[in-house]
C-alpha positions as a Markdown table, in Angstrom:
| # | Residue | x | y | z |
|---|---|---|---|---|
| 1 | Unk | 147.3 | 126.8 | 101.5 |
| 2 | Unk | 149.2 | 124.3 | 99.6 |
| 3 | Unk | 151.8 | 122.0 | 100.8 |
| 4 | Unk | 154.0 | 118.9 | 99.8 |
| 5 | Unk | 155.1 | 117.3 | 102.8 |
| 6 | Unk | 154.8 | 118.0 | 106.7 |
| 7 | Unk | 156.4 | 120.9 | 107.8 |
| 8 | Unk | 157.3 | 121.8 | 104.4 |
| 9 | Unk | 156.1 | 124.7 | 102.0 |
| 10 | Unk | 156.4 | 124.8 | 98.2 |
| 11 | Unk | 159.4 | 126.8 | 97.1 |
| 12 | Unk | 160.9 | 127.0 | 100.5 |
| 13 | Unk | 164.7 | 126.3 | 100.8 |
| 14 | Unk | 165.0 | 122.2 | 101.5 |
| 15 | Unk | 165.1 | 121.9 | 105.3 |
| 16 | Unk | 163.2 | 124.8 | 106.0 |
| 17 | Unk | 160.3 | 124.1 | 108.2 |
| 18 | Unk | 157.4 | 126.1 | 109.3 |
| 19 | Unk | 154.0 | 126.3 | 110.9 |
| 20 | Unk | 151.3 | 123.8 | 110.1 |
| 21 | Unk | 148.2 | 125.7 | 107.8 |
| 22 | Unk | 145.8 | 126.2 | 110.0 |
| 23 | Unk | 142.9 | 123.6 | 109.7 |
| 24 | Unk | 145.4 | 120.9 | 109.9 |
| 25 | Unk | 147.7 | 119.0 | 111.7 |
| 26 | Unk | 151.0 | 117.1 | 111.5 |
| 27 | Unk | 150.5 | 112.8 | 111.9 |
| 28 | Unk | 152.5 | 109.8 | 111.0 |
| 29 | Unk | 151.3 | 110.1 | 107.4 |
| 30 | Unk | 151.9 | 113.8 | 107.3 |
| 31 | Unk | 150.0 | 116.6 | 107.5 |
| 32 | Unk | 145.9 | 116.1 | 107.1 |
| 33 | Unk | 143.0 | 118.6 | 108.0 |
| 34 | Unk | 142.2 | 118.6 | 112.0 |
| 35 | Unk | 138.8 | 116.5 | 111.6 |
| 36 | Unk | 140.5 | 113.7 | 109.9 |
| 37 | Unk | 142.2 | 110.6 | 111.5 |
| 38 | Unk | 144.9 | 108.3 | 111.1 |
| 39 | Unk | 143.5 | 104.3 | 110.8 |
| 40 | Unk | 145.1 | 101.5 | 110.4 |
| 41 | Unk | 144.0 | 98.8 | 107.6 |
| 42 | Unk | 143.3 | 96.1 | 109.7 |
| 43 | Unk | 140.6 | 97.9 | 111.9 |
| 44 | Unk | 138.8 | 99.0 | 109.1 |
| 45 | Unk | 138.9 | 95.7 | 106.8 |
| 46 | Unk | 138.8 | 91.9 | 107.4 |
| 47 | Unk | 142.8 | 90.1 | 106.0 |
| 48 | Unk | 142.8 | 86.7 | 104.9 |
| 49 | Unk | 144.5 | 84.4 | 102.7 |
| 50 | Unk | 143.8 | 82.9 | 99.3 |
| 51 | Unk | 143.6 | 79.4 | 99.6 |
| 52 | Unk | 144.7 | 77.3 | 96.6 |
| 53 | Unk | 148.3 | 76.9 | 94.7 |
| 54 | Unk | 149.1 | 78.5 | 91.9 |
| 55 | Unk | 148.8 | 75.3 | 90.2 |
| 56 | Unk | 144.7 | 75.2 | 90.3 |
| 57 | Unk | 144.5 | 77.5 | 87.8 |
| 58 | Unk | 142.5 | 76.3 | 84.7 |
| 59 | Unk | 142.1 | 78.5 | 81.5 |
| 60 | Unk | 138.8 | 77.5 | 80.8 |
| 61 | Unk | 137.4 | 77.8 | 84.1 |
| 62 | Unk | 134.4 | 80.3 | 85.4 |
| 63 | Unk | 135.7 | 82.3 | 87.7 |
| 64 | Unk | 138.6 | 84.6 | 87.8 |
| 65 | Unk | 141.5 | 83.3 | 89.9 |
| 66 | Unk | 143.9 | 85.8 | 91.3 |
| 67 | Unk | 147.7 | 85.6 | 92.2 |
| 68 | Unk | 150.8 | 87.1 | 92.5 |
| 69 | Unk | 150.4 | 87.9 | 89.0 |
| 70 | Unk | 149.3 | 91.4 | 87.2 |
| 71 | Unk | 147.3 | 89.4 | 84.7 |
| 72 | Unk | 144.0 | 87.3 | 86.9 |
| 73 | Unk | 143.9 | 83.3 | 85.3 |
| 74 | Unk | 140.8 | 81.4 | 85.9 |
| 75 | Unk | 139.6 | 78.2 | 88.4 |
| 76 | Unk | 136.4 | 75.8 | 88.4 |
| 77 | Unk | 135.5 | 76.6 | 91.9 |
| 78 | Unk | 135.6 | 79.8 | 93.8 |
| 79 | Unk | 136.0 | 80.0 | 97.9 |
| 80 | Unk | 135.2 | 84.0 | 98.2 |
| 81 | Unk | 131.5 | 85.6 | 96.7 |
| 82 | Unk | 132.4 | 89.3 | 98.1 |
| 83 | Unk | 133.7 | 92.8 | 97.0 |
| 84 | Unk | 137.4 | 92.4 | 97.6 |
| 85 | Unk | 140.3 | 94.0 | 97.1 |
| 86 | Unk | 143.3 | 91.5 | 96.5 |
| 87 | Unk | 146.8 | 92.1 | 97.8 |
| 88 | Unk | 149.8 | 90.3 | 95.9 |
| 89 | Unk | 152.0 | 89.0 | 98.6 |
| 90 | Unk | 154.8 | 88.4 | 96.9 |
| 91 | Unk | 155.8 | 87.8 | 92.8 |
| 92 | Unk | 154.8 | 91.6 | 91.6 |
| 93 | Unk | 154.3 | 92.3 | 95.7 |
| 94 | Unk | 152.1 | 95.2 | 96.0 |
| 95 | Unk | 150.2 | 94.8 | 93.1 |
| 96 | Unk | 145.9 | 95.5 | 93.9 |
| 97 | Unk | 143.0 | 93.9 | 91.9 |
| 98 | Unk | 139.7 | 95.1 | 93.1 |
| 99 | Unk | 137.3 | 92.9 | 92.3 |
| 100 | Unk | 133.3 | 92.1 | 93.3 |
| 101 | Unk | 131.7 | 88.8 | 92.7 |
| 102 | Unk | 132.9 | 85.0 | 93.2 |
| 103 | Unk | 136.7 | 84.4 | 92.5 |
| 104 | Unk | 139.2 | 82.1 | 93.7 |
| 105 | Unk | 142.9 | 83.3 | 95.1 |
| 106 | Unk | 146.0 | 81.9 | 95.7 |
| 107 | Unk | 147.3 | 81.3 | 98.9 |
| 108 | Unk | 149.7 | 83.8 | 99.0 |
| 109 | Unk | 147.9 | 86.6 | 98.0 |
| 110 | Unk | 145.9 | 88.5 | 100.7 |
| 111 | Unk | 141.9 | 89.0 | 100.1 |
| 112 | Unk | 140.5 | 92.0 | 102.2 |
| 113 | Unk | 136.9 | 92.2 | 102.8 |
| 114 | Unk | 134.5 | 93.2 | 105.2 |
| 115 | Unk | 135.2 | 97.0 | 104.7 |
| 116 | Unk | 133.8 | 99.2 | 107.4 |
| 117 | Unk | 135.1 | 102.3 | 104.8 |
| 118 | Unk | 133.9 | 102.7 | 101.5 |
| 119 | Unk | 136.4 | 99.9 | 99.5 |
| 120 | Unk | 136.9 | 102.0 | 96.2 |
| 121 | Unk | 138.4 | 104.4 | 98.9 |
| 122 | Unk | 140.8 | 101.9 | 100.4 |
| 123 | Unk | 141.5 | 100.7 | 97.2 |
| 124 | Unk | 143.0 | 104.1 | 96.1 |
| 125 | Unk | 144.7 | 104.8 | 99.4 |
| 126 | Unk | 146.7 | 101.5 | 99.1 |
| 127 | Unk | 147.5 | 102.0 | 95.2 |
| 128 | Unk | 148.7 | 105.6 | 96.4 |
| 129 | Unk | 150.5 | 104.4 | 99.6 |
| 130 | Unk | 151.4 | 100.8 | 99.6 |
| 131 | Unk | 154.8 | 100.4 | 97.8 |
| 132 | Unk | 156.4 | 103.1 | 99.8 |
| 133 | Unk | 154.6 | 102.2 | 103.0 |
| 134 | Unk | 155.5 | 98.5 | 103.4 |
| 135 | Unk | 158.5 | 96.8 | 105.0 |
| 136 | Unk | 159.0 | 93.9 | 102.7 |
| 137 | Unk | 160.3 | 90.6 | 104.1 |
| 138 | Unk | 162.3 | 88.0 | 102.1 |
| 139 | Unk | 160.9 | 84.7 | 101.7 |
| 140 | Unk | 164.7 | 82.5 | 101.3 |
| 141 | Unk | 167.5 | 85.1 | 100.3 |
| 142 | Unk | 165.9 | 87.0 | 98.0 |
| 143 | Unk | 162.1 | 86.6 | 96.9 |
| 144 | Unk | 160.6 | 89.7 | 98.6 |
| 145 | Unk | 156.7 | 89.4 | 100.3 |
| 146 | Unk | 154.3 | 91.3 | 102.2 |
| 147 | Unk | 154.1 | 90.4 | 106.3 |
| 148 | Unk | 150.5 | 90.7 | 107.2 |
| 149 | Unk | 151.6 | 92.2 | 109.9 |
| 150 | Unk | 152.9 | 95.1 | 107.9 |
| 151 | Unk | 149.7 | 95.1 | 106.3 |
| 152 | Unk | 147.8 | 95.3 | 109.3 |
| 153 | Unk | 149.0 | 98.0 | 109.8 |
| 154 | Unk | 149.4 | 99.9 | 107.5 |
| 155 | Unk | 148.5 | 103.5 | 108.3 |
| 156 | Unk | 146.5 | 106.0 | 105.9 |
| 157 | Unk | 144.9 | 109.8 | 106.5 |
| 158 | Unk | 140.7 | 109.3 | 106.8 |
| 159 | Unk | 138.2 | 111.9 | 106.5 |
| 160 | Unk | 135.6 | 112.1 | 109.5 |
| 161 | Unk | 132.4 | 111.6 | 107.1 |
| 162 | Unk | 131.4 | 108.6 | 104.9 |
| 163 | Unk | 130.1 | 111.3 | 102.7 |
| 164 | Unk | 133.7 | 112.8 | 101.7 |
| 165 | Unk | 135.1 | 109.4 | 101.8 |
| 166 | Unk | 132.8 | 108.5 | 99.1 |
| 167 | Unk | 133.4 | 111.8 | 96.8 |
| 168 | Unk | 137.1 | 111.1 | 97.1 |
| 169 | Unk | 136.8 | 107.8 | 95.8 |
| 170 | Unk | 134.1 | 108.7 | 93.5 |
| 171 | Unk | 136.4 | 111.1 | 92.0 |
| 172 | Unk | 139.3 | 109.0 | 91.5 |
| 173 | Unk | 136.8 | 106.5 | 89.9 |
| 174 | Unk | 135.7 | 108.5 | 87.3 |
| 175 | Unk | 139.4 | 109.2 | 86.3 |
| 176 | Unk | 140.2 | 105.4 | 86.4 |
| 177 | Unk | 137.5 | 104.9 | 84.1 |
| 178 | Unk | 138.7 | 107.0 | 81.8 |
| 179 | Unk | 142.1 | 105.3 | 81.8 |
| 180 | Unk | 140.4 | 101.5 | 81.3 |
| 181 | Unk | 138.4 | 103.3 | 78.6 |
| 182 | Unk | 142.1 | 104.8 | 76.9 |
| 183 | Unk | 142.7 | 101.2 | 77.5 |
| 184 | Unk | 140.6 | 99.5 | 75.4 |
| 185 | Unk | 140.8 | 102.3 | 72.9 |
| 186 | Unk | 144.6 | 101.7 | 72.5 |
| 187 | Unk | 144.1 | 98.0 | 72.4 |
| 188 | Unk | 142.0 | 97.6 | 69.5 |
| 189 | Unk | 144.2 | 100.4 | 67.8 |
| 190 | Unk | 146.4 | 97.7 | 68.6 |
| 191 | Unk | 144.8 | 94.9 | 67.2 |
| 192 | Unk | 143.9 | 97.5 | 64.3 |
| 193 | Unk | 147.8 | 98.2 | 63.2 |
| 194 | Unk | 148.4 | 94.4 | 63.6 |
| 195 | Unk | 145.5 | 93.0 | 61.0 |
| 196 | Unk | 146.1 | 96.2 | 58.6 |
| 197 | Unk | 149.9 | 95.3 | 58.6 |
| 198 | Unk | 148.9 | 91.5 | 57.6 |
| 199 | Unk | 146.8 | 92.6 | 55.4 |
| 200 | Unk | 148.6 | 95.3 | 53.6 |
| 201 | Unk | 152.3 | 94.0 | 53.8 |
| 202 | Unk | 151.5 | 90.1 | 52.2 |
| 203 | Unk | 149.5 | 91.8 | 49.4 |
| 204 | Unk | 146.0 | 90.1 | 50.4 |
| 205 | Unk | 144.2 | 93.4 | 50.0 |
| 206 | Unk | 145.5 | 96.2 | 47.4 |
| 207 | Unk | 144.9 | 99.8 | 48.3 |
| 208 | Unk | 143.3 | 101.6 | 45.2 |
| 209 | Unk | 144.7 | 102.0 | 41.9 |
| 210 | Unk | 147.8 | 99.3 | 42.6 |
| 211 | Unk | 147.8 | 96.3 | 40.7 |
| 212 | Unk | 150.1 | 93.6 | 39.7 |
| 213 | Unk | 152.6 | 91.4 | 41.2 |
| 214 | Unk | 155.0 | 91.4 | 43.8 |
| 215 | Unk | 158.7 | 90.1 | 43.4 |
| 216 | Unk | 160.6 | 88.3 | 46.0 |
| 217 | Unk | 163.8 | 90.1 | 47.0 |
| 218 | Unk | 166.1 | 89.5 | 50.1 |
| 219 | Unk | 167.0 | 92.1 | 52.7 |
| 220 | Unk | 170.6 | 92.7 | 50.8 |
| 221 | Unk | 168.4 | 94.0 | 47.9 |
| 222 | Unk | 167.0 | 96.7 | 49.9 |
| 223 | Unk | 170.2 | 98.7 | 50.0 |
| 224 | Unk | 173.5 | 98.4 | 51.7 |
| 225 | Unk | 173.4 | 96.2 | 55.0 |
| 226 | Unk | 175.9 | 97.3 | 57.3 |
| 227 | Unk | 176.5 | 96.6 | 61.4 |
| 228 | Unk | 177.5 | 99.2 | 63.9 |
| 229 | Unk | 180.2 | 99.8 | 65.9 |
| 230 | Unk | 181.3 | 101.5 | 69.1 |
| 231 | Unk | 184.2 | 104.1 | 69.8 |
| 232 | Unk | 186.7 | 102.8 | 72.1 |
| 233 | Unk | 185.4 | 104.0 | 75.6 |
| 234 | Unk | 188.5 | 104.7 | 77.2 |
| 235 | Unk | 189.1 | 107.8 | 74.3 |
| 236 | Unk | 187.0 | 110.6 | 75.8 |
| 237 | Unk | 187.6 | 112.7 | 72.8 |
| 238 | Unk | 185.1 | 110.2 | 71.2 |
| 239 | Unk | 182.3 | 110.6 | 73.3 |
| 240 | Unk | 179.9 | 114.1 | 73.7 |
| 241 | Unk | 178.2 | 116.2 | 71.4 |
| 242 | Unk | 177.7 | 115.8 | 68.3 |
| 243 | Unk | 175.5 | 112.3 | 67.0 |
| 244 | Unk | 173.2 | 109.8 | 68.4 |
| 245 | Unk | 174.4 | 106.7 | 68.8 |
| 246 | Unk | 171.8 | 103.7 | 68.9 |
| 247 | Unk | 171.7 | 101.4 | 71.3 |
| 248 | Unk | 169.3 | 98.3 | 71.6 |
| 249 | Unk | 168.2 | 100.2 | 74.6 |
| 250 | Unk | 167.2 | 103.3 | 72.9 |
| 251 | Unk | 165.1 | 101.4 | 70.4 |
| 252 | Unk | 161.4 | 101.3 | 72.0 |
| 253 | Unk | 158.2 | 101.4 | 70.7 |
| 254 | Unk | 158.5 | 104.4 | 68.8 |
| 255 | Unk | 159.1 | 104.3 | 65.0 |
| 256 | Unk | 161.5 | 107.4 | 64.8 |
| 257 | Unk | 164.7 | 107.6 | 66.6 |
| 258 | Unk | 165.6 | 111.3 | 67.1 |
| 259 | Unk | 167.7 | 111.1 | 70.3 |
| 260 | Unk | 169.6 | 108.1 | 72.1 |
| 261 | Unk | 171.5 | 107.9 | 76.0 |
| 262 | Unk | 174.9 | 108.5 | 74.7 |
| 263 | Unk | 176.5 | 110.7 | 71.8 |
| 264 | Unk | 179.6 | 110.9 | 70.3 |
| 265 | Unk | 181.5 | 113.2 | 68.5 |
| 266 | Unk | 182.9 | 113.9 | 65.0 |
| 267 | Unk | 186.2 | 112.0 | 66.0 |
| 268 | Unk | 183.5 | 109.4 | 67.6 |
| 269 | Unk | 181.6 | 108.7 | 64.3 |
| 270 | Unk | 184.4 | 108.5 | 62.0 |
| 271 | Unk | 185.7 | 105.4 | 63.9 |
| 272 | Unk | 182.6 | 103.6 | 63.4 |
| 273 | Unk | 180.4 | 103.1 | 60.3 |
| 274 | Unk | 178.5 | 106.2 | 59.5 |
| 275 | Unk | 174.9 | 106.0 | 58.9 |
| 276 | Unk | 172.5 | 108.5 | 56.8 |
| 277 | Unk | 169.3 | 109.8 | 58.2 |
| 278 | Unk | 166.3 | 107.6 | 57.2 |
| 279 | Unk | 168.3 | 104.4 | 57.8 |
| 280 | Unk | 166.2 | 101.3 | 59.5 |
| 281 | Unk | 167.7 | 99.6 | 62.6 |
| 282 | Unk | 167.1 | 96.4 | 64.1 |
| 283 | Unk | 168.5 | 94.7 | 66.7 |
| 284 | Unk | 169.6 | 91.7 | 65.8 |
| 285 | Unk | 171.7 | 90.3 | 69.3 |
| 286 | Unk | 169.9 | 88.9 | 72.1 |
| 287 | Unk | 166.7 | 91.4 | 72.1 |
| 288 | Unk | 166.1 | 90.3 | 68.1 |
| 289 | Unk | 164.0 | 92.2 | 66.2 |
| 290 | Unk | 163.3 | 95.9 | 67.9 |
| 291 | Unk | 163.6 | 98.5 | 64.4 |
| 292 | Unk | 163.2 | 102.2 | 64.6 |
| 293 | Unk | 164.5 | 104.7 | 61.7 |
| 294 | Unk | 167.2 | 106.9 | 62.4 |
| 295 | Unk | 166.0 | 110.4 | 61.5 |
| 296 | Unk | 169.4 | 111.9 | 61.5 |
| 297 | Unk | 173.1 | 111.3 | 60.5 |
| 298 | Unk | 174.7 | 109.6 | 63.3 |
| 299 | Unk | 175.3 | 105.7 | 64.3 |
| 300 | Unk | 174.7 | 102.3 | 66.0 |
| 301 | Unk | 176.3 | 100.1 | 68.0 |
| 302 | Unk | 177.3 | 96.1 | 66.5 |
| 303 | Unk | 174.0 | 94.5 | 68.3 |
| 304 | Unk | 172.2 | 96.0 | 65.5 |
| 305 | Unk | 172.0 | 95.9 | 61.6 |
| 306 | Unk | 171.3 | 98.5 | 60.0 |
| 307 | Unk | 169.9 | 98.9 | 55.8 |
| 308 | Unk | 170.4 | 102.2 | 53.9 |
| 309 | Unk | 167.5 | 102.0 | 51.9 |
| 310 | Unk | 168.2 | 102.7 | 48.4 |
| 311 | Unk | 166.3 | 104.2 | 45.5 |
| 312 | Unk | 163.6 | 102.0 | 45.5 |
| 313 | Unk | 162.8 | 100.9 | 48.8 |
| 314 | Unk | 161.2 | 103.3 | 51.3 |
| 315 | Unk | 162.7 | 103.4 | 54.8 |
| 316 | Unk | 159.0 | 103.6 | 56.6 |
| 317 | Unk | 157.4 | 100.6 | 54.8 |
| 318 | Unk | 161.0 | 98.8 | 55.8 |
| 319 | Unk | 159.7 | 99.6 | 59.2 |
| 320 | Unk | 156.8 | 97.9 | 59.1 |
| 321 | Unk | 158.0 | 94.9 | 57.0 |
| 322 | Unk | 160.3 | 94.2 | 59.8 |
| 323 | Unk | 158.0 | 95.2 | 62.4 |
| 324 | Unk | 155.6 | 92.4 | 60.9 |
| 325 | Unk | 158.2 | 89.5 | 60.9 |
| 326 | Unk | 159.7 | 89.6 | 63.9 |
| 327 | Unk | 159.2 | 86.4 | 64.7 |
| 328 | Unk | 161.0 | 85.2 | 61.2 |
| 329 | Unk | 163.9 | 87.4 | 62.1 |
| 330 | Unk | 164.1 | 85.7 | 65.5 |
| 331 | Unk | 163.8 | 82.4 | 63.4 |
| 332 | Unk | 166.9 | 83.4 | 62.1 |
| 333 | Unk | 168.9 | 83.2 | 65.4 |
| 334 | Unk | 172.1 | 81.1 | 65.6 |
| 335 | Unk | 172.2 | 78.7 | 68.4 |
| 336 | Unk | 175.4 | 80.5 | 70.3 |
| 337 | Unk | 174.8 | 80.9 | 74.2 |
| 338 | Unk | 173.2 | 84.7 | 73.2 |
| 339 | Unk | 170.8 | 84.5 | 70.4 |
| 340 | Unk | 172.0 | 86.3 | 67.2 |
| 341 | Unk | 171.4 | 87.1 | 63.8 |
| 342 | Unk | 174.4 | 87.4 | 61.4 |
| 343 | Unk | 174.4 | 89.8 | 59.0 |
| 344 | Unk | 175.1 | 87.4 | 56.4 |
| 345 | Unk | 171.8 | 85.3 | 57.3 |
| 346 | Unk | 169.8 | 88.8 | 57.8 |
| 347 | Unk | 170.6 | 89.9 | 54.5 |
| 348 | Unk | 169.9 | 86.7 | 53.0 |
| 349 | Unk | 166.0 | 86.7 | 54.5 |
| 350 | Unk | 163.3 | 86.3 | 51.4 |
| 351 | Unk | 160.2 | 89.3 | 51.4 |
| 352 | Unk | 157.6 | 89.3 | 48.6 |
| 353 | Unk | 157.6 | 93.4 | 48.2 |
| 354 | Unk | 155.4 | 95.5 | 45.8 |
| 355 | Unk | 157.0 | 98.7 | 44.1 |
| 356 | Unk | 158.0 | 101.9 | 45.5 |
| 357 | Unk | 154.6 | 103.9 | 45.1 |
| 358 | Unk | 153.1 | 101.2 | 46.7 |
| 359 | Unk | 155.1 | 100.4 | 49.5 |
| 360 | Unk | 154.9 | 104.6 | 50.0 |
| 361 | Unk | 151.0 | 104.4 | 50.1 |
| 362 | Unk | 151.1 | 102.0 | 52.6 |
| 363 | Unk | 153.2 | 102.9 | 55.0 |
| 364 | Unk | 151.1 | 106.5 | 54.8 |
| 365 | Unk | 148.6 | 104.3 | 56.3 |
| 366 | Unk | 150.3 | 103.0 | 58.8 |
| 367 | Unk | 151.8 | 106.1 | 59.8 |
| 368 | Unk | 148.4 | 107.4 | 60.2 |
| 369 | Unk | 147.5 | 104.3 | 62.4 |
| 370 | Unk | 150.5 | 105.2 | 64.4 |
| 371 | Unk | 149.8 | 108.9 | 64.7 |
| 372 | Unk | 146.3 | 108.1 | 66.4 |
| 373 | Unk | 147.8 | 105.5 | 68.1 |
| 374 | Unk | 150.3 | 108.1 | 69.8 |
| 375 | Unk | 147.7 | 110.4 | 70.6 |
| 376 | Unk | 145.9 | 107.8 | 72.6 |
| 377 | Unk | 149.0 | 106.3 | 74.2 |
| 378 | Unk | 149.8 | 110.5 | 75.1 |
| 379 | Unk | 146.2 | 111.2 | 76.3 |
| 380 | Unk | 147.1 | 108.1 | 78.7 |
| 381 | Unk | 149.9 | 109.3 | 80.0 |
| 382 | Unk | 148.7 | 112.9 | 81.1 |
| 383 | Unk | 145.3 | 110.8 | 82.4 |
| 384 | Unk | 147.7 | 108.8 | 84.4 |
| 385 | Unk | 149.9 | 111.7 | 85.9 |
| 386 | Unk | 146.9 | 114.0 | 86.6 |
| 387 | Unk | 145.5 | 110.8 | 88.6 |
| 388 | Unk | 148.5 | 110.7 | 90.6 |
| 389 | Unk | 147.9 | 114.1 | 91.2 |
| 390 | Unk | 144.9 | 114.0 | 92.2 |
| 391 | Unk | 145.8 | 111.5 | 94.5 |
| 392 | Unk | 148.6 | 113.4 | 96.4 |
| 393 | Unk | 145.7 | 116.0 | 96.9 |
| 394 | Unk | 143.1 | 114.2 | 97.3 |
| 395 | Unk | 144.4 | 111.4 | 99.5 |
| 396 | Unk | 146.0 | 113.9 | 101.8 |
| 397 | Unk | 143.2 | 116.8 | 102.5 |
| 398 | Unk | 145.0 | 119.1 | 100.5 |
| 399 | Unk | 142.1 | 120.0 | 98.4 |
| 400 | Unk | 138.5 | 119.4 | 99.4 |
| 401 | Unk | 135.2 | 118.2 | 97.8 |
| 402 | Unk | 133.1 | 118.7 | 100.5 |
């Protein structure tokens, strides 16, 4: 039998409780199979402290040197020589590193060692438990932190044999190898899209049967370089149905913008400037530089500029010509209290651009660089949510390996 929560049953009416399956019973944690027991971290692993300040760190050092941080730096020395799983205390609280060898760690960041469980299974209890489980604490008025009390005792389900603690863990391995491996796949498609783009978009490699040279145009010759607006709020007859209206917010990483978080109506869109399908965005207030095409006919608010491609520009290698200069566009930026880029000085910006069959055959390969790109950055995702599912079943006795 299948279930979600103690006491609850999949597709019963919300409140509705019933029997425990048999083979289990209901805990602290919720419900588990009858041979399992509930533990508490500290009597299962050794808790200490790292022991330098974040200040140690040294980018050329040996040995990895973990902190509150996501990303590890590095340090000269190291104080631990263990497998370890490392706690961030406070900064991004919560956050695990599992690591096996000689590091260092900052003083605020709890090492556990000593397991008397499998670690890899710890290590996926606490990534499936911890930020729910924990009572934070506040270091001042508002800088949350992990008490080591609270991590103490922190409670988790635990089979009765080391030999399904270890298939568990085993499991949940092999599918968090597969997402470092997704990983490292997206990141040199990364790095791939980044050293094409160079290469292709300043003309130091030619893709076959182009020749000749490039002219130098600004961004007004491009087509017509408009800003966006927004309806008055207050006029509901404005806002609904109808078009997508962009928002630096509903600019991302992906190159088509189909949808946005707020639409408005005919009424809406004739207030504002009206913009064709295929017209490139980019933000040019505060967040400078995000671009996306719009695919539809529709609008954008005035933190963007938008360019209406005309006859002989194409509105995907516009993409990436932006998408390769943001860091000139952000050049651009006034020196008011909230970075900005006027659409006078945007239109004005200098690009060395071939002609339109050109700038067609390379944004096809770019496109093609984003498509694979996608796939892997999709195949993640499901990896990821199929890991969390896992772990809900997994973690929790609701399926069995052994």
């Amino acid at each position: 039998m299948y279930f979600f929560r103690a006491g609850l049953v999949p597709g019963a009416p919300r409140g509705c409780t019933v029997s425990v399956p048999k083979g289990y019973k209901r805990t602290e944690v919720g419900v588990i199979p009858e041979e399992w027991e509930v533990q508490s971290l500290g009597n299962v692993v050794g808790i200490t402290t790292g022991r330098k300040d974040v200040n140690e760190g040294n980018p050329t050092g040996a040995y990895p040197f973990f902190t509150c941080s996501r990303d590890h730096t590095y340090s000269n020395s190291y104080s631990f020589d263990s497998e370890a799983i490392l706690v961030a205390g406070n900064g991004d609280v919560g956050n695990l590193h599992y690591y096996q060898g000689r590091f260092e760690a900052y003083q605020r960041t709890y090492v556990l060692r000593d397991f008397k469980l499998p670690a890899k299974y710890i290590w996926h209890q606490l990534d499936h438990r911890l930020a729910v489980s924990l009572g934070l604490g506040k270091i001042g008025t508002s800088i949350p932190y992990i008490k080591k009390g609270n991590l103490t005792y922190f409670a988790f389900p635990m089979p009765a044999t080391d030999t399904e603690q270890r298939a568990i863990a085993e499991a949940l391995g092999d599918v968090d190898a597969l997402l470092g491996a997704l990983d490292v796949a997206i990141a040199k498609q990364r790095d791939l899209k980044q050293a094409t783009m160079q290469q292709l978009l300043t003309g130091q490699t030619r893709l076959p049967g182009f020749a000749g040279e490039w002219e130098t145009k600004q961004v007004i010759d491009f087509g017509r370089v408009v800003t966006g607006g927004t309806p008055r709020t207050d006029v509901a007859s404005f806002w609904g149905d109808g078009y997508i209206w962009i928002t630096p917010t509903d600019i991302s990483i992906d190159r088509d913008l189909t949808s946005s978080e707020r639409t408005i109506t005919d009424m809406g869109l004739s207030v504002i400037r009206e913009l064709p399908a295929n017209t490139v965005l980019i933000t040019c207030i505060a967040s400078i530089g995000k671009n996306g095409i719009l695919r539809s006919r529709g609008g954008c608010n005035q933190q963007i500029n938008a360019v209406i491609p005309n006859s002989s520009f194409c509105a995907e290698f516009l993409y990436y010509l932006f998408e390769a200069n943001v860091d000139r566009l952000k050049s651009k930026a006034g020196t008011t209290a909230t970075s900005m880029v006027s659409k006078v000085e945007f239109s004005k910006i200098e690009f060395c651009v071939p002609l339109l069959a050109e700038q067609k055959a390379i944004a096809a390969v770019l496109s093609d660089i984003d498509t694979a790109l996608s796939a892997l950055e999709s195949r993640r995702t499901k990896t990821a949510a199929l890991k969390q599912a896992m772990m809900q079943s997994l973690l929790t006795g609701r399926i069995r390996l052994v």
